[in-house]
Structures are given as C-alpha cells and as structure tokens.
N, C-alpha and C positions, 0 to 999 in steps of 0.2 A: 647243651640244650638239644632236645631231641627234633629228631625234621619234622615233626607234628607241630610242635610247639613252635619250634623256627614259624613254621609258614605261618600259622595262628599269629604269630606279632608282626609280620612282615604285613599278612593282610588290613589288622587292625591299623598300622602305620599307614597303609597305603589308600586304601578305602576310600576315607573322606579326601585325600588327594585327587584323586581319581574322579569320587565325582563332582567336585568342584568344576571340573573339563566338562561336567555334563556327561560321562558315560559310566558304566559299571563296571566294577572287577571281578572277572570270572575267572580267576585263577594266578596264581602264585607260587611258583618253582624256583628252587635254586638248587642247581646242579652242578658237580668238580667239573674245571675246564683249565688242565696244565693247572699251572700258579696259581689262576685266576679262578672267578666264581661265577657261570651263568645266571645270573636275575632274570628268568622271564615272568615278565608281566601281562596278562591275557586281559584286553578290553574288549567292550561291546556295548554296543546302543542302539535302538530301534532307526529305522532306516541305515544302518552301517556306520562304517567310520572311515573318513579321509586318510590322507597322508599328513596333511596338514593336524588331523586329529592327532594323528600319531606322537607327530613334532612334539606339541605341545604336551600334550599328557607326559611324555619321554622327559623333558626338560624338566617338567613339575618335580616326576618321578623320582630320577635323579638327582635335585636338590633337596629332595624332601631324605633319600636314603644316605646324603653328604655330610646332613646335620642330624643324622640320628647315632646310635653306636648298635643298630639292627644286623648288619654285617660284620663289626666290629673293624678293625684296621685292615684288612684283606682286602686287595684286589678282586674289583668283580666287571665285568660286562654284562652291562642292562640291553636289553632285547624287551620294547613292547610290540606287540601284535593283536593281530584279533584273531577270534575262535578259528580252527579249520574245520573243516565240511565234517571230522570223524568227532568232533565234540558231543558228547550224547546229549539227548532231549531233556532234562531232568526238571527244569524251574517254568512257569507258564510264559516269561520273558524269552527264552528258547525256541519255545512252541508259536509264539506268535513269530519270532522273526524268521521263521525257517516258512512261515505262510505261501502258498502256493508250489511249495517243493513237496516232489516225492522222499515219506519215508518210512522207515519200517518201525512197527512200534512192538513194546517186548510188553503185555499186559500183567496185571499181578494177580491173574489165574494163572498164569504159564502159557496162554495162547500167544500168537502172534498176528498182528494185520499188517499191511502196505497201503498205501493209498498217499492220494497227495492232501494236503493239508490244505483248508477249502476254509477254516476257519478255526479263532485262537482267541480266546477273551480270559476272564477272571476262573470263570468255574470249567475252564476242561477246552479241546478241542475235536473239532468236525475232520473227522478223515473220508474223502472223498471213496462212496463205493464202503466203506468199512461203517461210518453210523459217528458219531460221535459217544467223546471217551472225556470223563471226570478225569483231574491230574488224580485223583484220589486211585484208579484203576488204569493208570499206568505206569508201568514200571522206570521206566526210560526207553527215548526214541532215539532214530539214527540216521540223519538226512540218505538221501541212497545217491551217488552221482550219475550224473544223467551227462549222457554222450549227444544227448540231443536235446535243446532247449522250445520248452512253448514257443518261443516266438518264431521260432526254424518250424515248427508245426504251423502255425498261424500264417505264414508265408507262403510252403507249400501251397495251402488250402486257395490261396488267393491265386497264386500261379496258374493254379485247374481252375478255377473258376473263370479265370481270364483267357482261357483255352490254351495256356502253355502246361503242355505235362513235364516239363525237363528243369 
C-alpha cells in the first residue's frame, strides 16, 4: 500500500474518532522509527486544545488503531498534538484561528501581503493594513512568529501613560 493510500485509510479510520472528542483532524503521518512506527496525529479546534484534550483524543485514538488491522501487526508509537506555528493557512478554520496574529499570505496572482488578521468568517479574511482576501484568492498563509506579543504592546502603552517610561 502506497503512503498516499496508507494516510487516506488511516485518516478515514480516525476522522469520526476524532471528532467525536469535538475537534478536527488536520493531518496524519506515519513515519520508520528503529522497529517501530511514528503515528502522528495533528488536532485542532477553535479556541485551542488542552492537555487533557490531548489525553482523551490519544486514548480514543489508540483504541480505535488496536482494533483495526490499519497498521497491520507492527509496532508503532502514537504522538497526538496540535498544529505548530509553521502549519500553512489553507482551510477558512485556519484562517479564523490564527485571528489576531500576524501573517504572511502567498495570493494566487503571485503577490504577497503581511498584516495581522483583524478578521476570518465563511467567505474570506480581513488582513489588517492589506484589505480583505476571498479563500477563493488566496493561495495559503503563514502565521509569522512574533518576539513580542500585543499584550507586551498594550502594557507598554499603559506604563507611559501612567508616567513610567521603563
């Protein structure tokens, strides 16, 4: 079976598992590791997800790939997590939870914008400073990591206002 096809059955297996926990699966890798076989599994759901998210979904996870013959008799080690920051922007559920974050978007003219994401609904999102973009006219986005968070801006601001510059 080919790794196209592997993931394709691994995701349809896991899917409705998944969101039965209430969150979505954004991805499905299995990768050689010695003997064994890497299973990661990528969740995500609006407002984030716990540890305790994690727990749960992992357990489901794992029972569900115990009784199936998807990995067949081989040794594997399951790892769920959720998205990292390099995940690109592709589905409008992306778009919205990356909301208030700066990031860079690749358009399907071949342009490029930056801005932070000011807003993320059904037909497209609002890039602060750049205008608002149809998913239709975007290629995929790329959160940008920031060394310094709004709320460390927000504070500053109060600092000076209250007459401390330091």
């Amino acid at each position: 079976m080919g790794e196209s096809a592997r993931r394709d059955r691994l995701v349809a297996l896991l899917a409705p598992v998944v969101e039965a926990e209430g969150l979505d699966l954004e991805d499905v890798t299995v990768t050689p590791a010695g003997k064994r076989r890497l299973v990661r599994v990528v969740v995500d759901r609006d407002g984030g997800i716990s540890l305790d998210d994690v727990s749960e979904v992992s357990r489901s996870v794992s029972e569900r790939l115990d009784t199936s013959d998807a990995l067949g008799n081989s040794p594997y080690v399951l790892e769920v997590t959720s998205p990292g920051v390099d995940r690109p922007l592709t589905e409008p559920r992306h778009w919205r939870r990356a909301r208030g974050r700066l990031v860079k978007a690749a358009l399907t003219d071949g342009t490029e914008v930056e801005g932070r994401i000011t807003e993320a609904d059904d037909e497209g999102v609002q890039i602060e400073t750049a205008g608002r973009f149809a998913y239709a006219d975007l290629a995929k986005g790329k959160v940008q990591v920031e060394f310094r968070h709004l709320d460390d801006e927000d504070e500053d601001e109060d600092d000076i206002a209250d007459g401390d510059e330091g």
